[in-house]
N, C-alpha and C positions, 0 to 999 in steps of 0.2 A: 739546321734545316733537316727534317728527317728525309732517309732515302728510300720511304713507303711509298712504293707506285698510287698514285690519283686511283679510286674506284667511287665507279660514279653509282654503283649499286652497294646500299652498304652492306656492312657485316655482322652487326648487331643482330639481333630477336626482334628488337623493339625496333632499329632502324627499317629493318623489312618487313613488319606489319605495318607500319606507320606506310612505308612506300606503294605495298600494293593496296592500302587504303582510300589513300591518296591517288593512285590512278584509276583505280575502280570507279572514285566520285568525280573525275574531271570526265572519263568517260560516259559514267553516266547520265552527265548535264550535258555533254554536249548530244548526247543520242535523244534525250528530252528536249534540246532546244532544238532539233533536225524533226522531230516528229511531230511538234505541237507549233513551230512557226507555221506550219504551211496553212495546218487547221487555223489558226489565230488569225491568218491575212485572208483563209476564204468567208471565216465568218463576219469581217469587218467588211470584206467587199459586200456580203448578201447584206447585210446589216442595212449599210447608205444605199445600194439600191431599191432597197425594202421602202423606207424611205424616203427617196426619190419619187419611185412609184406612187405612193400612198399621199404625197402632196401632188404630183400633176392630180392624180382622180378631183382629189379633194379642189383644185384650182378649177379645174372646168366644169364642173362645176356650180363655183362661184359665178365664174364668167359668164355662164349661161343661163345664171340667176338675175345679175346686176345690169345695168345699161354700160352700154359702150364706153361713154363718157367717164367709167369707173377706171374702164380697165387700164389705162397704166399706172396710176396707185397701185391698184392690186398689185401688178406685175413688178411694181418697184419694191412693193413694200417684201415680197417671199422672193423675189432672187438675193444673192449672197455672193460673195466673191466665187465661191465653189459653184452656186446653183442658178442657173439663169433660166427665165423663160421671157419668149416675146412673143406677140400676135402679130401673125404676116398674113398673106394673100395666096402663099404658096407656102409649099410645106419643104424642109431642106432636107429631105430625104425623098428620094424618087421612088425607092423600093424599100421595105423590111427586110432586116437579113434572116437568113435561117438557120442559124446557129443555135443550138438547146436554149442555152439561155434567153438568146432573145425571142425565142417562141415561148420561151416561157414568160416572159415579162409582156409579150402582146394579151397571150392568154389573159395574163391577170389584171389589164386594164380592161378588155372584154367584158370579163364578166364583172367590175364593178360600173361601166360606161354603156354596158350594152353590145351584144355579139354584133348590131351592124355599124360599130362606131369603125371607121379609117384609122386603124394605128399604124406606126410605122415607128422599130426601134432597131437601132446601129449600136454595138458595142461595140469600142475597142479594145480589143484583147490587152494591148500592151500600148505606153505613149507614143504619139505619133504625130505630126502636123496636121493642120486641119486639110481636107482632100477638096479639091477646086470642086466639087458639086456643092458644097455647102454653100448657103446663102451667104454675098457678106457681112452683111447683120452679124452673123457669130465669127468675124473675123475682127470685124471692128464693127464694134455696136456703139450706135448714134449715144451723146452725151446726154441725158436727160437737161430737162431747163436749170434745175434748180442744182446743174454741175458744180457751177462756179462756188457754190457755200460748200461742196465736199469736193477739192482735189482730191485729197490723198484717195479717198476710196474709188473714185473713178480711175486715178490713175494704175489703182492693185488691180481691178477689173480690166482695163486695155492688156496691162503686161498682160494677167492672165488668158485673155482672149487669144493672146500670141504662141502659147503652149498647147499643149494637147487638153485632145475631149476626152474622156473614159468611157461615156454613155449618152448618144443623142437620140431626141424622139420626138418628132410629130405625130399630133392628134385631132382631128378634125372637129372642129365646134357647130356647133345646130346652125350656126350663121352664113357656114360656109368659110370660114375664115378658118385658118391651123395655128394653134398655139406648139412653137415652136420651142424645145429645151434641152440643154443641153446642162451636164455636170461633170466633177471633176473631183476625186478628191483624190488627198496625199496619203498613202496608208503612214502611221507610224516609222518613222528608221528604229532600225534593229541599234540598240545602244549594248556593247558589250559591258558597261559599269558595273551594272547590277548585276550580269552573270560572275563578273569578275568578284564583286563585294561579296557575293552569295557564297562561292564558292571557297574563298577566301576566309570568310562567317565558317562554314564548315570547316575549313580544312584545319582551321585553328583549335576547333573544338574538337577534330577527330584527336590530331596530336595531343593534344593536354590532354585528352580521355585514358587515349594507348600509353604515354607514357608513363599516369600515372601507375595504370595496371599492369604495365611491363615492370616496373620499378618494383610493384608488391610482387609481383609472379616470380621474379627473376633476384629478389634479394636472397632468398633461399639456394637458390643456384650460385651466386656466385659465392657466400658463405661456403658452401661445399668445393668451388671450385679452389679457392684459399685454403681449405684444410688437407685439402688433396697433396698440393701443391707442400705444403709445409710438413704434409706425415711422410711424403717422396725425399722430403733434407731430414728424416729422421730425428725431427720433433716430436713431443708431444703434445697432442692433441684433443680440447676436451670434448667429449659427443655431441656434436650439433643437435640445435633444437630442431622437432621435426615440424615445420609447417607448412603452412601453400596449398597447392591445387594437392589430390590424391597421389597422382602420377610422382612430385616430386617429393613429398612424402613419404613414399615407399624408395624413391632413390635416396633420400639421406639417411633413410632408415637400415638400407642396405650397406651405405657406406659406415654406420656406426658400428655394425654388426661384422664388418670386414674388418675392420679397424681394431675393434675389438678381440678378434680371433688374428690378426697380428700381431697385434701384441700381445696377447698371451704365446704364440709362440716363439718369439724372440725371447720373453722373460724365460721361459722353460729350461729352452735351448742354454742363454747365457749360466742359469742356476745348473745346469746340468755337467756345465763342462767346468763354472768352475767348481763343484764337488770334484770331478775327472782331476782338476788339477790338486786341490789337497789331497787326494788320496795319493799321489802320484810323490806331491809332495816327501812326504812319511816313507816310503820306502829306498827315494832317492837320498834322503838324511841319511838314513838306518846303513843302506850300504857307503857311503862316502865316510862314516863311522868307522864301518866295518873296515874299509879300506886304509885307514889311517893303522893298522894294527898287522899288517901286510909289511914283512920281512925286506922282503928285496926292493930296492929301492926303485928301482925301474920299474918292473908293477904295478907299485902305488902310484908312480906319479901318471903312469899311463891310464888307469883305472880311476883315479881323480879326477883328471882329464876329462875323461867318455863321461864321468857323473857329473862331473859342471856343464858339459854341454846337453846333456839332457834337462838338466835343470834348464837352462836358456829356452830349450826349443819348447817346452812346457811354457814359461810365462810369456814366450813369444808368439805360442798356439793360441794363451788363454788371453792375450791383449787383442790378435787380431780379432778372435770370434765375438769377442763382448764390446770391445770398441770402449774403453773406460773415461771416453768423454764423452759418448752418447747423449749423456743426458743434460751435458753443457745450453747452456739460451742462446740463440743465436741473436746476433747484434749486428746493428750498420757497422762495417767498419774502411777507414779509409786503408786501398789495397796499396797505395803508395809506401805510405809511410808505414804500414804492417809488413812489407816486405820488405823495405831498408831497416828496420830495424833488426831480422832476422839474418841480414847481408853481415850488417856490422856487427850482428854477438858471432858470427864466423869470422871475420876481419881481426876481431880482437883474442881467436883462439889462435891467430896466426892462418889460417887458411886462404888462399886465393879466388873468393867469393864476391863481384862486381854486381851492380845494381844499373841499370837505366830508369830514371823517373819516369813516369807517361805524362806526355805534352798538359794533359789536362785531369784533376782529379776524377780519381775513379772509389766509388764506396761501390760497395756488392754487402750482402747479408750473409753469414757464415757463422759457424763456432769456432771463436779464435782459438781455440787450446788446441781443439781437433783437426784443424786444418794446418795451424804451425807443424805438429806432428808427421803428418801427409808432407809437406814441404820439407822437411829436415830429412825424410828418407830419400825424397827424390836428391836434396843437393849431398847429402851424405854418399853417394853413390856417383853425382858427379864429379863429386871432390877423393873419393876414392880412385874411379877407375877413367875419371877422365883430367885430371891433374887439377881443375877448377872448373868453377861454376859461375856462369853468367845470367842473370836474370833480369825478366824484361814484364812489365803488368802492361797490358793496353785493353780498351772500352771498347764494345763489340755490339753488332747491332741488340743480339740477345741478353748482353749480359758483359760478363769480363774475363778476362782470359790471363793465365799467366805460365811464361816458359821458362824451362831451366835448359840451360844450353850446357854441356861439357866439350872437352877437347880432347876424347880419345878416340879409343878405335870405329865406335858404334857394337852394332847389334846384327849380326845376319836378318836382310830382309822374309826369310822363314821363321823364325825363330823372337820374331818383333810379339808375335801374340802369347809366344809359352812362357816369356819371365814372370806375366800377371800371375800364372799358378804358383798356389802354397809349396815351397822349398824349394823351386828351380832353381837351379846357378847355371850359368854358362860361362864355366871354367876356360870353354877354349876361345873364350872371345874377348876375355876380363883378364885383370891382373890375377896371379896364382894367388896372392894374400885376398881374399874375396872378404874376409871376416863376415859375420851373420853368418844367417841359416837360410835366407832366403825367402823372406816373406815382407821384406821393404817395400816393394813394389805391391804386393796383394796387399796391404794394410794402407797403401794410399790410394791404391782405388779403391778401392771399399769407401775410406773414408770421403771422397771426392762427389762416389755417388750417392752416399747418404745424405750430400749438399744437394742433392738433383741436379751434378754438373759431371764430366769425364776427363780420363784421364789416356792419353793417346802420346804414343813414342812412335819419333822418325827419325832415321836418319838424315844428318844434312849433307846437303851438295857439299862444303870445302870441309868436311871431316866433323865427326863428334856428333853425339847422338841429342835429340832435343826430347825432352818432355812438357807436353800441353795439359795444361790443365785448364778446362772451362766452368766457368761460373755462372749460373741464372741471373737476371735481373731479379 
């Protein structure tokens, strides 16, 4: 189970394009569905009163075309569960209200009925019961004759009579009599399905769009981010092709041009020092020559002496600076078994060299030659000056990690950062037989960071000094 905190914002390029894409379009359907319902439900209301209106004209009309004896056909035949009109003796509104609208809708009977026609119209704003002045006619409206052959519709009509009006109106006919009407209708419900499908449609499409274009944008990127990563463990690396957008382009095109003027100086550097050292070579021969021909015996072996250890600190100068497994391939390798194996060719020189396996395998990627190297100076040095060495590899959230523990004196807490420099000894802290020259320690950090991992010494609490070595994933 990893122990990466939950982030509910991702991390990616493409995770946070894809994210504020995505919130952009949920916001901006719902600020479209907030601005255009309200429109939607007043043009539906004008719509059925339009409507409404436009069949009462149309009805009276009729009415005051036809005989009497027509008129309840008529009236049966255009009312609708929604729409009713009936012809009373009295009109079920006493007064017109005076609300915009409904002087608007008197006006517009007026003028196709005549300015001294009697209108009278009541909206109601919002559903309501019907108000004790209405007639009850529109409370419970008498069952026509021919009920009995339509229950069902008669009975949608009672229930509905029992609910709210939206819009009543009396209008007064040439006979004296008032056609009475009243309607009702249901706006549409708001169904969130289709904003959900909608958006849903979208948001499908935004992701497959961005990710394909994050994937081309960003293969370039991470290409560069891998050779980065591989020229920092001191690989070689071959010039990334340069393509993509402009912008990233010109980044890999900077990175091959870095890369390139590194490596040219590392090759310089290495050819430079080692000419330094054959030349060096040749006159260190000529005098140990020389010195072989030298009388007193004490001289010579003294002066042998000093010319062998120059000779040392010479191939010992020119190994650290060139690093002669540099240009080894790095490989998975299992750190278990790579460092039991280096336990036991100690074990079998006779050396006091112990291993603990890690509970669970661990590979890391490294160059076996150069990193066995790096480990043979650090346990060489436990096994020196701290009587044995104990080693321990464990998996790490980043990467892997491995300790060489000894059991002597340690290190002065001051003095923990100066051993890394080229020829230190700390004579007063070490056994007197030190052997080397002092560049064990610079020659494995060197090589540790050219893994892009470190190399870090503590002291421990119940004595003896430890060396860390960390490893990249």
């Amino acid at each position: 189970m990893s122990d990466r905190p939950f982030r509910l914002w991702p991390g990616s390029l493409g995770g946070q394009l894809i994210a504020l894409l995505l919130i952009a379009l949920i916001v901006a359907q719902c600020l479209t569905l907030w601005l255009f319902a309200g429109e939607r439900r007043v043009a539906l209301v004008e719509m059925a009163r339009t409507t409404f209106l436009s069949r009462t004209v149309s009805l009276v009309r009729l009415l005051e075309a036809t005989p009497q004896a027509q008129h309840a056909d008529i009236l049966q035949a255009v009312s609708s569960p929604l729409l009713w009109f009936h012809v009373d003796d009295t009109a079920v509104l006493l007064e017109s209200g005076d609300r915009a609208g409904e002087r608007r809708f008197v006006r517009f009977l007026k003028e196709e009925l005549g300015e001294d026609r009697d209108v009278r119209v009541d909206v109601v704003p919002g559903p309501r019961a019907l108000r004790k002045t209405e007639p009850r006619q529109f409370r419970e409206r008498p069952r026509p004759p021919d009920a009995t052959d339509r229950p069902d519709r008669d009975t949608r009509r009672r229930r509905w009579h029992r609910g709210p009006i939206s819009l009543t109106m009396s209008v007064a006919l040439a006979d004296g009599r008032w056609l009475n009407a009243a309607t009702r209708f249901r706006l549409p419900t708001h169904s969130f399905y289709p904003l959900l499908v909608s958006i849903g449609l979208m948001a499908l499409a935004i992701v497959g769009v961005v990710a394909i274009t994050i994937q081309r944008l960003t293969r370039p990127l991470r290409g560069l981010s891998a050779a980065a990563e591989r020229l920092g463990r001191g690989e070689d690396v071959a010039p990334l092709a340069e393509t993509g957008p402009t912008e990233i382009r010109g980044t890999v095109q900077a990175f091959n041009v870095m890369q390139d003027r590194l490596t040219r100086f590392v090759r310089d550097r290495t050819r430079m020092l080692a000419a330094i050292s054959h030349d060096l070579r040749t006159p260190i021969t000529s005098l140990r020559i020389r010195a072989e021909f030298i009388e007193d015996d004490e001289n010579r072996e003294k002066m042998i002496e000093t010319l062998d250890e120059m000779q040392r600190m010479v191939e010992a100068a020119l190994a650290f600076a060139r690093d002669e497994a540099a240009r080894e391939a790095a490989t998975k390798v299992d750190l278990g078994e790579f460092i039991d194996a280096i336990a036991e060719d100690y074990r079998d020189m006779g050396q006091e060299v112990s291993f603990t396996p890690p509970p669970e395998r661990v590979v890391a990627r490294f160059r076996p030659l150069s990193l066995k190297r790096a480990l043979r100076n650090l346990i060489d040095n436990a096994v020196r000056y701290g009587e044995a060495a104990d080693l321990v590899v464990a998996a790490t959230r980043d990467g892997a990690e491995i300790r060489v523990r000894d059991r002597g004196p340690g290190i002065p807490e001051a003095r923990l950062g100066d051993v890394f420099d080229p020829f230190v000894r700390l004579e007063e802290s070490r056994s007197e037989d030190t052997g080397g020259i002092g560049l064990g320690l610079s020659i494995a950090r060197s090589i540790v960071q050219a893994h892009g991992g470190s190399l870090t010494l503590e002291n421990r609490s119940g004595g003896g000094l430890e060396a860390r070595v960390t490893l990249p994933a």
